[in-house]
C-alpha positions in Angstrom: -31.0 14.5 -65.0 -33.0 11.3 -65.8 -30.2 10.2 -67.9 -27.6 10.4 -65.1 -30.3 8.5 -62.8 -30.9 6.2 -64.9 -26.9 5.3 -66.1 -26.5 5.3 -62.0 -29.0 2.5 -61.8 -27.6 0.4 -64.1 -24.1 1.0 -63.2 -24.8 -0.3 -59.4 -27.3 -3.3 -61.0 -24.8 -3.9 -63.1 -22.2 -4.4 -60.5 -24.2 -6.1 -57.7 -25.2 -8.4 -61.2 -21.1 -9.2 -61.4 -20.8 -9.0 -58.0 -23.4 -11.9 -56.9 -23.4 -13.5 -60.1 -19.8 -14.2 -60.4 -19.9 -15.3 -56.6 -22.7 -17.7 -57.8 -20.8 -19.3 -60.8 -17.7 -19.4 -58.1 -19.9 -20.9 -56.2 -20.9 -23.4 -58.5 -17.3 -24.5 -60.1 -16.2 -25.2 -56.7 -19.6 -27.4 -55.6 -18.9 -29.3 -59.2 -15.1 -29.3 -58.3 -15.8 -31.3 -54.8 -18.5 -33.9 -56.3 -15.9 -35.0 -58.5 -13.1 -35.3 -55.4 -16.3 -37.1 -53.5 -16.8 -39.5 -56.0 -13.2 -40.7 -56.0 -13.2 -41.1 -52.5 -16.3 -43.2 -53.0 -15.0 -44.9 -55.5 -11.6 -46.0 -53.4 -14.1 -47.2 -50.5 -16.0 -49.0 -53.0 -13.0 -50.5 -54.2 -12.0 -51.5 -49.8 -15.7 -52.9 -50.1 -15.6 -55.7 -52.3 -12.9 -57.1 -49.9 -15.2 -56.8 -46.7 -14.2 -59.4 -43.6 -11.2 -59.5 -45.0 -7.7 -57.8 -44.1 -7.3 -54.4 -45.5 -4.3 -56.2 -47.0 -6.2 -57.9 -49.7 -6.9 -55.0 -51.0 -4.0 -53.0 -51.3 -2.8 -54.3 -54.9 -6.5 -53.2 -56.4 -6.3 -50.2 -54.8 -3.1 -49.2 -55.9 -3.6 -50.3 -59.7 -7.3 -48.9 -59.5 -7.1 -45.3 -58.4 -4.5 -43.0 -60.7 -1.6 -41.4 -58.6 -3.5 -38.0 -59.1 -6.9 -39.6 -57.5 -4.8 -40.9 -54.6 -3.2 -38.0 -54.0 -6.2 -35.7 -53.4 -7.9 -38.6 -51.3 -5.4 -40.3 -49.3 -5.0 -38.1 -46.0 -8.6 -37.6 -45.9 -9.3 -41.7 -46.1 -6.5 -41.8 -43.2 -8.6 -39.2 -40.9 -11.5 -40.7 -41.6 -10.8 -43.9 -40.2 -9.0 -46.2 -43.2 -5.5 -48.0 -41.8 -3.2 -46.4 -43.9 0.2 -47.1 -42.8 3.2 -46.9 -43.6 6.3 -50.2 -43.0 9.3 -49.5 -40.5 11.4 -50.3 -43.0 10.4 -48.2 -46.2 9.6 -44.9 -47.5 6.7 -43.7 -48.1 5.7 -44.1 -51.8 2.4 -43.0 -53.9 2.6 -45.2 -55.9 2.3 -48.1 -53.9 0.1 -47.4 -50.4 0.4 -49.9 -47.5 -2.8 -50.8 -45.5 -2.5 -52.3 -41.7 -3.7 -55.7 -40.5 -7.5 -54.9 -39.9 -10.6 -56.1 -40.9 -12.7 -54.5 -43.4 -16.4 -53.9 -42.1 -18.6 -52.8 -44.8 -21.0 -51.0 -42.6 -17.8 -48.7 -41.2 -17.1 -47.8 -44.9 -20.9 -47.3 -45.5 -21.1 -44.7 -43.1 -17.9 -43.0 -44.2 -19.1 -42.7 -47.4 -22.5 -41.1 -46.3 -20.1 -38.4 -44.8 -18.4 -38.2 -47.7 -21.9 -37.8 -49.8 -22.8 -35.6 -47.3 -20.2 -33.0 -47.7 -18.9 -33.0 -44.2 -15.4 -34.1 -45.0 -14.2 -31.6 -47.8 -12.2 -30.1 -45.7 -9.9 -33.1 -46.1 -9.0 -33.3 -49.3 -5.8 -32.0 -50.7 -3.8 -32.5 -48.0 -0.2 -33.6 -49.4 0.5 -37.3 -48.7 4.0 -36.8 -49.3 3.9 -34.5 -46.2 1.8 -36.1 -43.7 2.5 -39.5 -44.0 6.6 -38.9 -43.5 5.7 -36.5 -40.7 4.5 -39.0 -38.8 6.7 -41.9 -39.7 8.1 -41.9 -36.2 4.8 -42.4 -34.7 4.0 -45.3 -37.3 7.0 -47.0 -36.8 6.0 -47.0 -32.4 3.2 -48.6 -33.4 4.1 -51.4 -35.6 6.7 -51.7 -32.6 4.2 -52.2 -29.8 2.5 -54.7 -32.2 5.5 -56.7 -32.8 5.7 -56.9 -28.7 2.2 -58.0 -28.2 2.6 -60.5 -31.0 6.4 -61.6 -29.6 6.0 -61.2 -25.9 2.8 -60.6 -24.8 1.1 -63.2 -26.8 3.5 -65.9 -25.3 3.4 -64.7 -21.8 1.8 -66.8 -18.9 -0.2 -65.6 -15.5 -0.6 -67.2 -12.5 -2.7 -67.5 -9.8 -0.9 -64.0 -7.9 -2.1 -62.1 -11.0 2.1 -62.2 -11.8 2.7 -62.2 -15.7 6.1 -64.4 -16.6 7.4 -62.9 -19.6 9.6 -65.2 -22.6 13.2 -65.2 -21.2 15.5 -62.9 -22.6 12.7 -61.3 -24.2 14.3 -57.7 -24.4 17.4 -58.7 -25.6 14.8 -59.3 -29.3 14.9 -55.5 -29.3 17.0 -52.4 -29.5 18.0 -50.2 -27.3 15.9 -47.2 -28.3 13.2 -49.7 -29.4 13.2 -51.0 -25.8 13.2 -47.3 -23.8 10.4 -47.0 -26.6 8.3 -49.5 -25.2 8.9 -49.2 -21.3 5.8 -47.5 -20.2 3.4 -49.5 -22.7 5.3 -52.9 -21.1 4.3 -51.7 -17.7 0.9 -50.6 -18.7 -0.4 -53.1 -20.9 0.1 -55.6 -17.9 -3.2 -57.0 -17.3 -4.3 -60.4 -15.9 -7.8 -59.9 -17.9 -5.3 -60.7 -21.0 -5.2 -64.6 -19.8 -8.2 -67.1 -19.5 -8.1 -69.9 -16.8 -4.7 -71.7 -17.7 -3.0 -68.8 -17.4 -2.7 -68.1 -21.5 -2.7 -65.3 -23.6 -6.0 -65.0 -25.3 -6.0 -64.5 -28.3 -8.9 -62.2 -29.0 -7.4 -59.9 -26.3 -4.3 -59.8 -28.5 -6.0 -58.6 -31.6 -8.3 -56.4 -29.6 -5.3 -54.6 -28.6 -3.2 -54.6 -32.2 -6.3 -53.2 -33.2 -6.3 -50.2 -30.2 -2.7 -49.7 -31.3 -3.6 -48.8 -35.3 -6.3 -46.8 -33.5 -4.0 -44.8 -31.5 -5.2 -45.7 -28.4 -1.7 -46.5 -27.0 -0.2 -43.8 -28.2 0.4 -41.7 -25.2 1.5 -44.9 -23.8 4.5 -45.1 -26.5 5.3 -41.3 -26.3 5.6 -41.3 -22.7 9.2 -40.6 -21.1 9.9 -43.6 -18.5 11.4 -41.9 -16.0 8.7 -38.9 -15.5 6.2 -41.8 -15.8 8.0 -43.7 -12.6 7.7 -40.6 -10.8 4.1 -40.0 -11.0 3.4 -43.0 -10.4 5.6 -43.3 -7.5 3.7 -39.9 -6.0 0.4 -41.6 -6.7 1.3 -44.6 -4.8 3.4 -42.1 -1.5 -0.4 -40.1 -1.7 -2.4 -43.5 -1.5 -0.3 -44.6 1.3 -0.4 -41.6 3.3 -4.2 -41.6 3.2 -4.3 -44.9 4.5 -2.1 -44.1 7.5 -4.7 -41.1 7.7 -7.8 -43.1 7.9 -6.2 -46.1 10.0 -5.7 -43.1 12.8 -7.5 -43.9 16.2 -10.0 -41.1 16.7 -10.4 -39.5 19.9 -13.2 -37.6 21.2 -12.9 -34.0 22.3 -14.3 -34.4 25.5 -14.8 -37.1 28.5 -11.9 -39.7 29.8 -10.8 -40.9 26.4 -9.3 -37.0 25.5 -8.1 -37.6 29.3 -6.2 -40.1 28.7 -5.0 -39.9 25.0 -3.5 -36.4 26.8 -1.4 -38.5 29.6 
């Protein structure tokens, strides 16, 4: 009877033994696994570093002969998410082997506290995302947004304002676009329209400009770009019908409920 007792034991030690142990181990490969896919995303902003108050441009050429194909595919969506311009031209297709950067400036302390996230463990659920998927997914929304830029660079940049607050736009500035680029940029033409874009003289500043190139790689403009003109004319139109009406509304002579005014307000 002891013997069966005891071979019980061991049995169910044995097995909670695999059980947690192997779990453990598991455990461990995988925490190994992910300090090595931190340290090349360290490494890549490291690399981004040594080029710090300059244009992520700079850097692309070291980037893309420094980091293997392999090390830039387990990295490169995360990077994106995290806050690194990775773009992708208008014009091409998206390639591994040679990634594109947008027209920013690198700040150091920015990548400093990425990488103490990175450190940190906070972004492993990042990594391994396919490139080849992602990026081409949203190749539609890239290419609105190096479109805006080109219109704030084109047009808004060489706009004027008057006194009135009433922007004068480059003549024939439209015809500089396509069609579907043009019904792209409707509602971010209408919106962007600020008279805080011009100094004294009536010109474009210039740190406005790049303020808002900026916004754009952000994403900040975004809705702006996806919007569909014509439902955006019609809210704004019932917007303007409701603000109307309540002016009427408050303009209204009021009339007290008793004494000769309700008298005569009644004849």
């Amino acid at each position: 009877m002891i013997n069966i007792i005891s071979a019980i034991m061991i049995a169910i030690l044995g097995a909670l033994i695999g059980t947690y142990g192997g779990a453990y181990f598991f455990s461990k490969r995988q925490e190994s696994k992910m300090e090595k896919v931190r340290a090349i995303a360290i490494k890549a902003l490291n690399i981004l570093k040594k080029y710090s108050k300059q244009s992520f441009r700079n850097a692309e050429n070291d980037f893309n002969t420094s980091l293997t194909i392999i090390e830039k595919r387990t990295i490169l969506v995360a990077l994106h998410k995290l806050g690194i311009p990775i773009g992708m031209p208008s014009d091409k297709v998206f390639s591994i082997k040679s990634i594109h950067f947008m027209d920013k400036v690198i700040e150091k302390d920015e990548l400093d506290g990425i990488i103490s996230q990175i450190r940190d463990g906070y972004c492993d659920h990042l990594f391994y995302i396919d490139p080849d998927t992602y990026f081409p997914a949203n190749y539609t929304l890239f290419a609105m947004r190096n479109l805006a830029k080109t219109y704030v660079s084109n047009v808004l940049a060489k706009s004027t304002c008057d006194k009135n607050k009433r922007v004068s736009y480059p003549n024939n500035w439209i015809s500089d676009f396509g069609v579907g680029e043009y019904l792209t940029l409707r509602v971010f033409h209408e919106q962007i329209c600020f008279d805080l874009l011009y100094d004294n003289e009536g010109k474009a500043i210039p740190e406005k400009m790049e303020q808002i190139i900026h916004e754009i790689d952000m994403g900040l403009w975004d809705s702006s770009l996806q919007s569909n003109y014509e439902i955006y004319k019609n809210a704004k139109s019932q917007i303007e019908m409701n603000n109307t009406f309540q002016t009427l509304v408050t303009q209204q002579p009021k009339y007290e409920a008793s004494g000769q005014d309700l008298q005569d307000h009644q004849k």
